[in-house]
mmCIF file as gemmi writes it, N, C-alpha and C atoms, coordinates in Angstrom:
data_model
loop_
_atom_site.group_PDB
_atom_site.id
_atom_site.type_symbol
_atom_site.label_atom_id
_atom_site.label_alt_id
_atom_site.label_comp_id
_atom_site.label_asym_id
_atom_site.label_entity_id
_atom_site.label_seq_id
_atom_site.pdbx_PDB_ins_code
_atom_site.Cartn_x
_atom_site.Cartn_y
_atom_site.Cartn_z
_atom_site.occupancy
_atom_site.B_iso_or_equiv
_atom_site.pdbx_formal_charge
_atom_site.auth_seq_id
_atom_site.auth_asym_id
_atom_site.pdbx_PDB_model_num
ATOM 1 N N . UNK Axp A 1 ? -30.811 67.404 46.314 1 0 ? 1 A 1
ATOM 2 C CA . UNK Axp A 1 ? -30.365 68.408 45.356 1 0 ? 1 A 1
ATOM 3 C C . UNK Axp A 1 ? -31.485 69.36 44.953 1 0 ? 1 A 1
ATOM 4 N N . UNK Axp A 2 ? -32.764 68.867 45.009 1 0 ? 2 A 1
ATOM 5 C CA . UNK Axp A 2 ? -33.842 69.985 44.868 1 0 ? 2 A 1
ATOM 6 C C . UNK Axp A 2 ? -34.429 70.549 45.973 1 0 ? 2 A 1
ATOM 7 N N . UNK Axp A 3 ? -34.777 69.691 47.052 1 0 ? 3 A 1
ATOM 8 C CA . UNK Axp A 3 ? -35.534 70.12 48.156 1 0 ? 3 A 1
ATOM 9 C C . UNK Axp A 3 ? -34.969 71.221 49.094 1 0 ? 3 A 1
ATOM 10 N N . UNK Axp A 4 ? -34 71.398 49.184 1 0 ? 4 A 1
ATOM 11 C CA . UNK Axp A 4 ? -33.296 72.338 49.888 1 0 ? 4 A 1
ATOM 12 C C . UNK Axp A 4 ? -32.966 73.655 49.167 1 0 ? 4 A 1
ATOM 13 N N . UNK Axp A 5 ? -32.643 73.755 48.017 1 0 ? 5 A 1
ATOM 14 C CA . UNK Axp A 5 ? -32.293 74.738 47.144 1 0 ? 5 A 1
ATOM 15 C C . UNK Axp A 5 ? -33.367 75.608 46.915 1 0 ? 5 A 1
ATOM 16 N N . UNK Axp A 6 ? -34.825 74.821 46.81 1 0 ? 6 A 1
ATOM 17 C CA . UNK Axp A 6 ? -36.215 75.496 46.633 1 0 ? 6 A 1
ATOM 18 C C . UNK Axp A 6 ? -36.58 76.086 48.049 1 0 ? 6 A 1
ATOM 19 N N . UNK Axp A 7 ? -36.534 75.32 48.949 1 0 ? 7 A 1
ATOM 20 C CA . UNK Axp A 7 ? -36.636 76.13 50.041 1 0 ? 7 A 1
ATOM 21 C C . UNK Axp A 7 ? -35.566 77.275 50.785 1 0 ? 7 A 1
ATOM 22 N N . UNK Axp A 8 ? -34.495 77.471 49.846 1 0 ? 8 A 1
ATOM 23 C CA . UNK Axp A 8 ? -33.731 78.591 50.168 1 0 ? 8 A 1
ATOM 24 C C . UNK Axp A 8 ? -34.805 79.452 49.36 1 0 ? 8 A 1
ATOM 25 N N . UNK Axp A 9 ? -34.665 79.004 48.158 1 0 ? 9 A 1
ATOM 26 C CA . UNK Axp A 9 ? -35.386 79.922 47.09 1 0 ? 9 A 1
ATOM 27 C C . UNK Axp A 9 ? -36.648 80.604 47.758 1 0 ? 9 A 1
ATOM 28 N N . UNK Axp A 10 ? -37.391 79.907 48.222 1 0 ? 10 A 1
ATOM 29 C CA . UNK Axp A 10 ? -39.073 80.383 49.02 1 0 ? 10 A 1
ATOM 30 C C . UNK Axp A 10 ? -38.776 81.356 49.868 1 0 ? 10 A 1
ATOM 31 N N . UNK Axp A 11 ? -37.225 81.207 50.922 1 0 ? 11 A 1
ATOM 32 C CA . UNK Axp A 11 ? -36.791 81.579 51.923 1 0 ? 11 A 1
ATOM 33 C C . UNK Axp A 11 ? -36.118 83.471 51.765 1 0 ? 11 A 1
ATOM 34 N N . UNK Axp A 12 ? -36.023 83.306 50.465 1 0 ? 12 A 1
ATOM 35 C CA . UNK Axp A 12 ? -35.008 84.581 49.781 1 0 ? 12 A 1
ATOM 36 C C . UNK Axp A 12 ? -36.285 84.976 49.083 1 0 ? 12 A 1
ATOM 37 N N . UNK Axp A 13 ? -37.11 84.539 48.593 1 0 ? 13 A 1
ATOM 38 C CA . UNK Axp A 13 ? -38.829 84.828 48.09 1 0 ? 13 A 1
ATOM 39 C C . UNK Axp A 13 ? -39.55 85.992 49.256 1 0 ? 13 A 1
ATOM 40 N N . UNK Axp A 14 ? -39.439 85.259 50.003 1 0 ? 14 A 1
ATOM 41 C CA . UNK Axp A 14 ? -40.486 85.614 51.387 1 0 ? 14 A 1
ATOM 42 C C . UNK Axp A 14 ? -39.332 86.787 51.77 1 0 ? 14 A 1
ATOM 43 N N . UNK Axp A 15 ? -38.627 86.965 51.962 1 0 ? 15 A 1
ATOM 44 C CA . UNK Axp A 15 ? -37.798 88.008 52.654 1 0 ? 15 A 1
ATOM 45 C C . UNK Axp A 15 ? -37.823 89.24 51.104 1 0 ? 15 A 1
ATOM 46 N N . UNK Axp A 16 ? -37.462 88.547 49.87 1 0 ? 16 A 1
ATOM 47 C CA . UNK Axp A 16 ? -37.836 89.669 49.179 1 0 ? 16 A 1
ATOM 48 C C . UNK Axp A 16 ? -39.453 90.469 48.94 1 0 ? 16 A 1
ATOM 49 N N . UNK Axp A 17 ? -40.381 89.889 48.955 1 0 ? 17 A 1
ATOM 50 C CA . UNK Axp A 17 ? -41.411 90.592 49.433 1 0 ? 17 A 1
ATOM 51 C C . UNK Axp A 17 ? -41.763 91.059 50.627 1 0 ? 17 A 1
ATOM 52 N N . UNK Axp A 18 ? -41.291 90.732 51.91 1 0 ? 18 A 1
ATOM 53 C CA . UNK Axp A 18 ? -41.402 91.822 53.177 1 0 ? 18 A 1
ATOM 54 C C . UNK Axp A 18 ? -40.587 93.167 53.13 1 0 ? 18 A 1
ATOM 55 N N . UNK Axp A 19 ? -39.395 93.329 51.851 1 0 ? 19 A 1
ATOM 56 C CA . UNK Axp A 19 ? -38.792 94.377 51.804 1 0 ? 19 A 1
ATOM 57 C C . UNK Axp A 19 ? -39.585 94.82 50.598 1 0 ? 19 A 1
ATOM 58 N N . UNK Axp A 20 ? -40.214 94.273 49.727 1 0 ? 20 A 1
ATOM 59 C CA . UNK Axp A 20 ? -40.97 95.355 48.647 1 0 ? 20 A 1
ATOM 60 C C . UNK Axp A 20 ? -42.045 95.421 49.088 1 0 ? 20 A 1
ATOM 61 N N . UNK Axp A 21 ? -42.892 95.339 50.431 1 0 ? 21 A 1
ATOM 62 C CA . UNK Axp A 21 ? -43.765 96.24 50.896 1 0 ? 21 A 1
ATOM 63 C C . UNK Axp A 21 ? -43.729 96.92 52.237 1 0 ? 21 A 1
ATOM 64 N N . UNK Axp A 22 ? -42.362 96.915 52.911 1 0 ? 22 A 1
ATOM 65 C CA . UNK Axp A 22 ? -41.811 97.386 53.829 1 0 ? 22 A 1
ATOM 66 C C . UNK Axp A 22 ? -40.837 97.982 53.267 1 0 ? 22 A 1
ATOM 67 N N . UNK Axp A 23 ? -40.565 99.334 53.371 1 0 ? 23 A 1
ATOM 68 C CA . UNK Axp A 23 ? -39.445 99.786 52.629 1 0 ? 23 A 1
ATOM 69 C C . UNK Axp A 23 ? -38.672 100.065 54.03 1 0 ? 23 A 1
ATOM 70 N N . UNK Axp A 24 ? -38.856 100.098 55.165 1 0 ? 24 A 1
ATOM 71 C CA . UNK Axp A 24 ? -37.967 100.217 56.493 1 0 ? 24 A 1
ATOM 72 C C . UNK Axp A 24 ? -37.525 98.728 57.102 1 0 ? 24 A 1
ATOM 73 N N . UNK Axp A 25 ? -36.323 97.814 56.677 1 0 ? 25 A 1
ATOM 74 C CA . UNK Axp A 25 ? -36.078 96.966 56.893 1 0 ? 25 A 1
ATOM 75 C C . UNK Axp A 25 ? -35.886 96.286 58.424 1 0 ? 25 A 1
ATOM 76 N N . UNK Axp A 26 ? -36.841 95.654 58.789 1 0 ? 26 A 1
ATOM 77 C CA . UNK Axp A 26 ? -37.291 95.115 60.437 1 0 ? 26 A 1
ATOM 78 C C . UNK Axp A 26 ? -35.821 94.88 61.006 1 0 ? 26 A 1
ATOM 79 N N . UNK Axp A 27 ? -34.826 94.061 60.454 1 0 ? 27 A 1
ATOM 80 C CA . UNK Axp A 27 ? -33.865 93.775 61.355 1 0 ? 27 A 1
ATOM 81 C C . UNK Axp A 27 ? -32.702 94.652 60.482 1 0 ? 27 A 1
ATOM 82 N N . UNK Axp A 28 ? -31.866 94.918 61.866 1 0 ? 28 A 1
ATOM 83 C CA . UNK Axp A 28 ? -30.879 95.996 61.992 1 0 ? 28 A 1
ATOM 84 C C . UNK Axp A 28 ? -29.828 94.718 60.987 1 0 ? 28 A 1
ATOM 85 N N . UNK Axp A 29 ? -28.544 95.689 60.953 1 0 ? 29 A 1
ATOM 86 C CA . UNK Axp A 29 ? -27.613 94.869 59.648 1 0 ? 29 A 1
ATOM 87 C C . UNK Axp A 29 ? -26.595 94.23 60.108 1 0 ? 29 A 1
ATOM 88 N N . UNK Axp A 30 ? -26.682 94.279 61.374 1 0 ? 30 A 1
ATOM 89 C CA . UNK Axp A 30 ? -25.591 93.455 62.362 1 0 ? 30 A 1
ATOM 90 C C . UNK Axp A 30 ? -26.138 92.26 62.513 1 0 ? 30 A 1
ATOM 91 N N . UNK Axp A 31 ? -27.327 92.114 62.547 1 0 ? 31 A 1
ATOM 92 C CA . UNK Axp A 31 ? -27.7 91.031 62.344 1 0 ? 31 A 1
ATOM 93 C C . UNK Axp A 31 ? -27.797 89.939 61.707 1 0 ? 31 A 1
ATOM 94 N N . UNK Axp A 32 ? -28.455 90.362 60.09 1 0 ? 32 A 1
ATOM 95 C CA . UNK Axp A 32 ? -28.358 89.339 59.023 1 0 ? 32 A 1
ATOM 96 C C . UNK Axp A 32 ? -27.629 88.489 58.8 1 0 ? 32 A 1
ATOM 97 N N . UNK Axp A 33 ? -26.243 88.842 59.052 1 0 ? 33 A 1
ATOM 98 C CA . UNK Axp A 33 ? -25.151 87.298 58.46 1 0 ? 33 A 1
ATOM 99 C C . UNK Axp A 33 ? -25.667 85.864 60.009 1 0 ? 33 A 1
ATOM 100 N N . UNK Axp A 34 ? -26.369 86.407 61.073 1 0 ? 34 A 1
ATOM 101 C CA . UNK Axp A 34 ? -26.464 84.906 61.496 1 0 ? 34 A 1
ATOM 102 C C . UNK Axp A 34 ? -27.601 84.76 61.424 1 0 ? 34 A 1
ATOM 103 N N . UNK Axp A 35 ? -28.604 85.861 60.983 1 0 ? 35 A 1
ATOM 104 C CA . UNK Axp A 35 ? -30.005 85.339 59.88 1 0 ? 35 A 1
ATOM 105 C C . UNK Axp A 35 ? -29.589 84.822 59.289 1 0 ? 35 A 1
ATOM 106 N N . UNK Axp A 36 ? -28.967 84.551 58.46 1 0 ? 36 A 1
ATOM 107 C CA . UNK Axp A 36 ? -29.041 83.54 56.662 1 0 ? 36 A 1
ATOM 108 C C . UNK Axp A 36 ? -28.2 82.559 57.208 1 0 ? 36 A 1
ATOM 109 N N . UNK Axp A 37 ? -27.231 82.515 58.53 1 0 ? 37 A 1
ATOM 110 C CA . UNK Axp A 37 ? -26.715 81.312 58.809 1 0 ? 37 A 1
ATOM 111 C C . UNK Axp A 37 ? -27.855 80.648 59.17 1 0 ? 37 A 1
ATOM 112 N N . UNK Axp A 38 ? -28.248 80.664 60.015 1 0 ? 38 A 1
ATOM 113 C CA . UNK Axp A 38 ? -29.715 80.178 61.08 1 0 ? 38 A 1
ATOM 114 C C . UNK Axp A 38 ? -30.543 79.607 59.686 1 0 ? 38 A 1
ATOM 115 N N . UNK Axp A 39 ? -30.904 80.105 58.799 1 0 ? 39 A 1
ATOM 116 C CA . UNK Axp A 39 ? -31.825 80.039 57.884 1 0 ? 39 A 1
ATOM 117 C C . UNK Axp A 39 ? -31.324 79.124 56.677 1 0 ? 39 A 1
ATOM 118 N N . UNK Axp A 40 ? -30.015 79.318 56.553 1 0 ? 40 A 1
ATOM 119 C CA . UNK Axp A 40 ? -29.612 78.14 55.638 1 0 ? 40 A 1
ATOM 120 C C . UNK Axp A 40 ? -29.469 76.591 56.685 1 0 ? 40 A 1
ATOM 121 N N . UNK Axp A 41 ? -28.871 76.801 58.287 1 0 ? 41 A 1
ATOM 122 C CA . UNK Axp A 41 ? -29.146 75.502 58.69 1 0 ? 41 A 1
ATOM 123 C C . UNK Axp A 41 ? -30.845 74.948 59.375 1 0 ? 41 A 1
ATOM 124 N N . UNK Axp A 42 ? -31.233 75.715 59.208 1 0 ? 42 A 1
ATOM 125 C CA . UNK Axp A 42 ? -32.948 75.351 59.445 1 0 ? 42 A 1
ATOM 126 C C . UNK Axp A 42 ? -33.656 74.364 58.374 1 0 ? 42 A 1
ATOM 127 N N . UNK Axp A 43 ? -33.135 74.986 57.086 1 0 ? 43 A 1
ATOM 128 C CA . UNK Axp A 43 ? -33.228 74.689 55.638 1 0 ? 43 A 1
ATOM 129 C C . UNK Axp A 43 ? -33.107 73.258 55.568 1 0 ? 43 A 1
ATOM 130 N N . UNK Axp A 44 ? -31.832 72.882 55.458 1 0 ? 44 A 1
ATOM 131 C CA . UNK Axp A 44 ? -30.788 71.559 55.486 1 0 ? 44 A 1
ATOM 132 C C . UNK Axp A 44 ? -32.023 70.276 56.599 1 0 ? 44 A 1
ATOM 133 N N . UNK Axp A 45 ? -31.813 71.127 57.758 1 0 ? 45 A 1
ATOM 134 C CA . UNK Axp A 45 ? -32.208 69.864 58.939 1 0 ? 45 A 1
ATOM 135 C C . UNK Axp A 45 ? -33.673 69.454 58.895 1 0 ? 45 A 1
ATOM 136 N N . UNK Axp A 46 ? -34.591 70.73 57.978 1 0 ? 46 A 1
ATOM 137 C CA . UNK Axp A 46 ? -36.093 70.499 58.155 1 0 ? 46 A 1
ATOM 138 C C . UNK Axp A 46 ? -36.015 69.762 56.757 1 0 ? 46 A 1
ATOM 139 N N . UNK Axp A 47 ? -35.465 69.733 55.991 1 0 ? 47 A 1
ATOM 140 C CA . UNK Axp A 47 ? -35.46 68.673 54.296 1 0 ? 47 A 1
ATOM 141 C C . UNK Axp A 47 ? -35.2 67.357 55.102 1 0 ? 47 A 1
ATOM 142 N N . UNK Axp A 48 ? -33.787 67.088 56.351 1 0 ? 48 A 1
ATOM 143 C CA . UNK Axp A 48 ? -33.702 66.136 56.728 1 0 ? 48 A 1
ATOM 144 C C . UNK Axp A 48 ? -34.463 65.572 57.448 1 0 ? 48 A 1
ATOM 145 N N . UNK Axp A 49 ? -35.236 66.515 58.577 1 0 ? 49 A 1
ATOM 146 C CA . UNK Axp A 49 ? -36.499 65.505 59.44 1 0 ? 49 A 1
ATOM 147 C C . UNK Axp A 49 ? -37.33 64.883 58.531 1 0 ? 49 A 1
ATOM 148 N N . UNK Axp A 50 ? -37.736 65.776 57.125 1 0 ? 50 A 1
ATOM 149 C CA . UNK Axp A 50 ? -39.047 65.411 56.543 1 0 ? 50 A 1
ATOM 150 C C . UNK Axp A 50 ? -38.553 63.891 55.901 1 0 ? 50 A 1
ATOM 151 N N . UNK Axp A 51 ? -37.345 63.671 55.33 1 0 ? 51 A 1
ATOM 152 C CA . UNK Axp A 51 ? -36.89 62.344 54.875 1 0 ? 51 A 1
ATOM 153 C C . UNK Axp A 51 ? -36.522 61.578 56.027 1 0 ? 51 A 1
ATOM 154 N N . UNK Axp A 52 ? -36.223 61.894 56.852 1 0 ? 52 A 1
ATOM 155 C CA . UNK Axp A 52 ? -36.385 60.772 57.799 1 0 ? 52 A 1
ATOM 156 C C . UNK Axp A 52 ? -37.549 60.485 58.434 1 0 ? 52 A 1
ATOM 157 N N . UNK Axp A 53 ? -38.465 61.429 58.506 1 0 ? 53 A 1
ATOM 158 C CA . UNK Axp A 53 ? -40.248 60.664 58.9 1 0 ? 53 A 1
ATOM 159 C C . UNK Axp A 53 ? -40.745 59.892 57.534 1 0 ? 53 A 1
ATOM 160 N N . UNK Axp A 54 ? -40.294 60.141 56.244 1 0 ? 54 A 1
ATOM 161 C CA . UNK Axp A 54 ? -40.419 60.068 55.054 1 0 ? 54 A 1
ATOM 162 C C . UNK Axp A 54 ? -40.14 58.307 55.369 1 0 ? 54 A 1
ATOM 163 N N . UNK Axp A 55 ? -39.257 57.798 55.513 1 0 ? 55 A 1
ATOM 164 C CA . UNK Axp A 55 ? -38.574 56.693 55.5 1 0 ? 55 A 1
ATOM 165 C C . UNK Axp A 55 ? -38.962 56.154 56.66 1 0 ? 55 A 1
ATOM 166 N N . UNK Axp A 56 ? -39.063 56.637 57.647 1 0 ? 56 A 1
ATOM 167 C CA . UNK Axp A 56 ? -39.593 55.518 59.214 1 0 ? 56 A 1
ATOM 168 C C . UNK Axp A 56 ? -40.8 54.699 58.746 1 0 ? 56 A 1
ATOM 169 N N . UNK Axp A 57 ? -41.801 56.084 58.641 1 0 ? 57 A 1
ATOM 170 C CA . UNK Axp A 57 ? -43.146 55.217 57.987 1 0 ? 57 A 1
ATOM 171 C C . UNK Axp A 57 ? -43.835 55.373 56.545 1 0 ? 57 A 1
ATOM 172 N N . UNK Axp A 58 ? -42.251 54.614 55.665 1 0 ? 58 A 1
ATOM 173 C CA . UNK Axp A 58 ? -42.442 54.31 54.572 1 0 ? 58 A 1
ATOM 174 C C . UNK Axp A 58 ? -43.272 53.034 54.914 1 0 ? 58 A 1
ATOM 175 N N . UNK Axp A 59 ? -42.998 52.552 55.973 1 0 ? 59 A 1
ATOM 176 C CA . UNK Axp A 59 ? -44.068 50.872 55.555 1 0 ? 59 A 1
ATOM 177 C C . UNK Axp A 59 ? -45.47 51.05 55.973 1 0 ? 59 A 1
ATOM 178 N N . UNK Axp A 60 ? -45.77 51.753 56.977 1 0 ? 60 A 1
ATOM 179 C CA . UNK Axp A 60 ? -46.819 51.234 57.654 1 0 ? 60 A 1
ATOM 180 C C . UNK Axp A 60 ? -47.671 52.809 57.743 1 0 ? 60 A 1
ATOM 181 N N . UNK Axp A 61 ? -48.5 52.952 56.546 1 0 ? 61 A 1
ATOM 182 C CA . UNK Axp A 61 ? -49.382 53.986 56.442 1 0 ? 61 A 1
ATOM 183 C C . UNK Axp A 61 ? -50.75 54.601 56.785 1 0 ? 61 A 1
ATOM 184 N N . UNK Axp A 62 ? -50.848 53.775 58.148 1 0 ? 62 A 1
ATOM 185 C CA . UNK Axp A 62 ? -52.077 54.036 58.601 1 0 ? 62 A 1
ATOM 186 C C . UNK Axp A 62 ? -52.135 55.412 59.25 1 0 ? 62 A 1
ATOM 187 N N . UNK Axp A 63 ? -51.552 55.565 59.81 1 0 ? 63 A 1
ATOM 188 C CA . UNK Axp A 63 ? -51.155 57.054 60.962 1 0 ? 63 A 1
ATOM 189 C C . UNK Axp A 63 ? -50.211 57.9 60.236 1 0 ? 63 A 1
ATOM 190 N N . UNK Axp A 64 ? -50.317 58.39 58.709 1 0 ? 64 A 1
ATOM 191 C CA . UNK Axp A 64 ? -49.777 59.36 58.175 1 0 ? 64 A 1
ATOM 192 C C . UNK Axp A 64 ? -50.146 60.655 58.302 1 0 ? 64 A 1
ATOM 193 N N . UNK Axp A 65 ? -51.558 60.556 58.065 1 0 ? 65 A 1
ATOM 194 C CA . UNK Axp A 65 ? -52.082 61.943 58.627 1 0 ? 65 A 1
ATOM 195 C C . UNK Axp A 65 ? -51.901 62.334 60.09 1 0 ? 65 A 1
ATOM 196 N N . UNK Axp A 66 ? -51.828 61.936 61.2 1 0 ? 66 A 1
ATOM 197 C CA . UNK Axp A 66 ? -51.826 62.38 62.266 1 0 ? 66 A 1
ATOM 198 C C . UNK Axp A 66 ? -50.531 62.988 62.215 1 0 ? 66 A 1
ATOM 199 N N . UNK Axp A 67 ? -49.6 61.72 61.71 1 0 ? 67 A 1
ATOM 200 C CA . UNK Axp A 67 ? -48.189 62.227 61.633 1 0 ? 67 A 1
ATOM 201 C C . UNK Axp A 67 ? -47.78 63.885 60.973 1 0 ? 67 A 1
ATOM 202 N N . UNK Axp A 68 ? -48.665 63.683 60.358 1 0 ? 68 A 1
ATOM 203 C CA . UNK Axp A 68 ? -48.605 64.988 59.086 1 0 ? 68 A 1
ATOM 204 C C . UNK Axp A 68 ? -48.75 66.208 60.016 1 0 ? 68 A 1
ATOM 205 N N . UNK Axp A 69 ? -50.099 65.695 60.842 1 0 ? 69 A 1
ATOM 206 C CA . UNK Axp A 69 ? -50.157 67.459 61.396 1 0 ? 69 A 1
ATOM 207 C C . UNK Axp A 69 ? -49.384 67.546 62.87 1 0 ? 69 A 1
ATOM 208 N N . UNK Axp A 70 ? -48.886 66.317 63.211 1 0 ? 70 A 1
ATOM 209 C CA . UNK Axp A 70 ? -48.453 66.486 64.253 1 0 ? 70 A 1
ATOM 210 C C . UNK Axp A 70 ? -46.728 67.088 63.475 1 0 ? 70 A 1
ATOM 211 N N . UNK Axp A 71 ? -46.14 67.039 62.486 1 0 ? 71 A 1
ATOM 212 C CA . UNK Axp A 71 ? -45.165 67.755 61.999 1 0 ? 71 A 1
ATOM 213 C C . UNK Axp A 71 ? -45.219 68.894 61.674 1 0 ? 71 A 1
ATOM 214 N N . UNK Axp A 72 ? -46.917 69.527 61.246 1 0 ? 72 A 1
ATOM 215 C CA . UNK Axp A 72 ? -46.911 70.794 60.661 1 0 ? 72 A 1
ATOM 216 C C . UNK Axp A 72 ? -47.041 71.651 62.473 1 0 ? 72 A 1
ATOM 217 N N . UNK Axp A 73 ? -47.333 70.843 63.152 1 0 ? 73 A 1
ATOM 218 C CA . UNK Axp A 73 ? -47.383 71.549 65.005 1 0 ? 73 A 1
ATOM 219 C C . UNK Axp A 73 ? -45.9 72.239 65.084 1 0 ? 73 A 1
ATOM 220 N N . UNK Axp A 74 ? -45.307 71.143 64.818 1 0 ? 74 A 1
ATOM 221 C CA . UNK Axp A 74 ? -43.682 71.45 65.444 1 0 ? 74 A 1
ATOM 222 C C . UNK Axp A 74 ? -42.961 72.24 64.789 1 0 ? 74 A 1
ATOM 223 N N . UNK Axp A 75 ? -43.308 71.803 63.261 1 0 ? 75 A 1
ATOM 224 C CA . UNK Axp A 75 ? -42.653 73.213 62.74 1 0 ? 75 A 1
ATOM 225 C C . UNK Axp A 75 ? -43.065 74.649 62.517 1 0 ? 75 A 1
């Protein structure tokens, strides 16, 4: 209920400051509605990988950091 909502929020953040210092908007308007689809399911599934690496190695915390940057690679 929070993790996803904030990262829409960051998501609608970041797009409102590339238009208040770009006043010529990069993508054409045919586009956007499967921008914000794409972007709301990106949203959803990257909250879900992070709780499910969250939970695999809830027990065994030796290799968190590797894990860590080997997640910040992929995404």
């Amino acid at each position: 209920l929070v993790d996803v909502p904030l990262f829409w929020t960051l998501i609608c953040l970041m797009f409102g400051v590339i238009l208040l210092f770009n006043p010529i908007f990069p993508v054409e308007s045919w586009t956007v509605p499967p921008l914000i689809i794409c972007i709301i399911g990106y949203g959803v599934s990257v909250v879900l990988l992070v709780y499910l690496i969250a939970f695999k190695f809830r027990m065994g915390r030796s290799n968190r950091y590797i894990w860590s940057f080997i997640f910040i690679l992929v995404s």
